[in-house]
N, C-alpha and C positions, 0 to 999 in steps of 0.2 A: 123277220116277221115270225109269229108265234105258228105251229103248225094247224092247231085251231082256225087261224085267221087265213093262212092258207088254202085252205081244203072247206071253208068255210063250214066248219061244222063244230060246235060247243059242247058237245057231251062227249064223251069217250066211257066206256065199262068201265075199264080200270086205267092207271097211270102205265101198265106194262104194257095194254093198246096202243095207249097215246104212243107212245116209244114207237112200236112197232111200225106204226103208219108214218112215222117222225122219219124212222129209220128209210122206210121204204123211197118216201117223198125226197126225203136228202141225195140219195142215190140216186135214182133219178134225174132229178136238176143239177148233181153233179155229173153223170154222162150225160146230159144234154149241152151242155156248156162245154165240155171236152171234144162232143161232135160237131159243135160246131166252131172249133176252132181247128179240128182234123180235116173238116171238107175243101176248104179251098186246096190243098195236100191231094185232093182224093182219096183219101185215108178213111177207111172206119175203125172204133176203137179196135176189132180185134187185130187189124191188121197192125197198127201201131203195136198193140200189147206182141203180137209173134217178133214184130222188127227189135224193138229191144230187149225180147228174152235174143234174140239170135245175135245181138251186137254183145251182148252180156258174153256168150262162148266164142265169140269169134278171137280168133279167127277157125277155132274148131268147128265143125260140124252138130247139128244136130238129128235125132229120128224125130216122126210125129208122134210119137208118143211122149216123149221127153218133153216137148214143146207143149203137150199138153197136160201134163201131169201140173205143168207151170203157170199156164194162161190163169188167170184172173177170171174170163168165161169160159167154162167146158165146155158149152152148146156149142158151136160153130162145126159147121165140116170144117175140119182142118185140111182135106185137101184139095177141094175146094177154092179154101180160102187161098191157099199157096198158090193154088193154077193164076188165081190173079193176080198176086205175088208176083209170079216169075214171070208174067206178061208184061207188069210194069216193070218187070227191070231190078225189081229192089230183092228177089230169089235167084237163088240157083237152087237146082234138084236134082240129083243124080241117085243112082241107084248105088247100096254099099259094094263093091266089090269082094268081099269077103263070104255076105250072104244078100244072094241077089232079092231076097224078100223084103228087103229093109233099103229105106232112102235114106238118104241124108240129105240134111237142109242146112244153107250158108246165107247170109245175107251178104249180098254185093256191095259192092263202091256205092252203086246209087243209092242203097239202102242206108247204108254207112253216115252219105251226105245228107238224107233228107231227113234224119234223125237229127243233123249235125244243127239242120236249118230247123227241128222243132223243138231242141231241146231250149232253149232261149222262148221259144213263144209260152210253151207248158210251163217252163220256172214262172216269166211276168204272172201268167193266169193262175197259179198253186200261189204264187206272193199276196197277188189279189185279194183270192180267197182266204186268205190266210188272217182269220179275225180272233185267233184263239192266239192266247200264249203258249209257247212251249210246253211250262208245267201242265196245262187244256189239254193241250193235243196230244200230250203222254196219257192221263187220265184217259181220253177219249179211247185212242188208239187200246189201251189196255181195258177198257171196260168191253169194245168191241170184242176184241179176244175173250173173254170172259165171255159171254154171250156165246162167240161161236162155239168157245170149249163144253 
């Protein structure tokens, strides 16, 4: 459906508006569709995004800042966000032994597993979604970067 028809509104300034709200509305409904395939999990996207930056270095450790220099959202306390991490199961936290200012973060077994059981649910729903051809999605992907550059 056209973003126009969407958002129900038929003028825009200019075509770089239209984009922009195009841009914003797409984002959007696609975290919302990503959150609610994360909830039954009890997962919110950030924690999903810290689990597979962490499965990414495992079985290395990481600090929060590293973890955040990386997230996809910057906003979140990150730790915070770990406290309830490491409540479910899916953190560990320990401080570095080298300098006691700095933690280090692991994703555990359960973490490991519950990635294991959503990495199958996220491919079907990316397959889904998935209405663009390749050469599209390169285009897209690279006009994005352009944009952000």
């Amino acid at each position: 459906m056209k973003i126009g028809d969407e958002i129900n509104q038929r003028k825009f300034s200019s075509e770089a508006q239209k984009a922009y709200v195009n841009i914003i509305f797409t984002s959007n409904w696609l975290q919302a569709a990503v959150r609610d395939l994360l909830k039954p999990y009890g997962l919110t996207l950030q924690q999903y995004n810290v689990l597979r930056i962490l499965r990414g270095k495992h079985p290395e450790c990481a600090n929060p800042s590293e973890i955040k220099n990386v997230m996809i959202d910057k906003n979140p306390d990150l730790t915070r966000l770990c406290d309830r991490m490491v409540m479910n199961g899916w953190l560990h936290r320990e401080i570095d032994s080298q300098n006691r200012r700095k933690m280090r973060i692991i994703i555990t077994r359960t973490g490991l597993e519950l990635l294991d059981v959503l990495d199958p649910v996220i491919q079907e729903h990316t397959e889904g979604l998935n209405k663009l051809s390749d050469d599209e999605n390169k285009t897209l992907s690279d006009l994005l970067d352009k944009l952000r550059g």
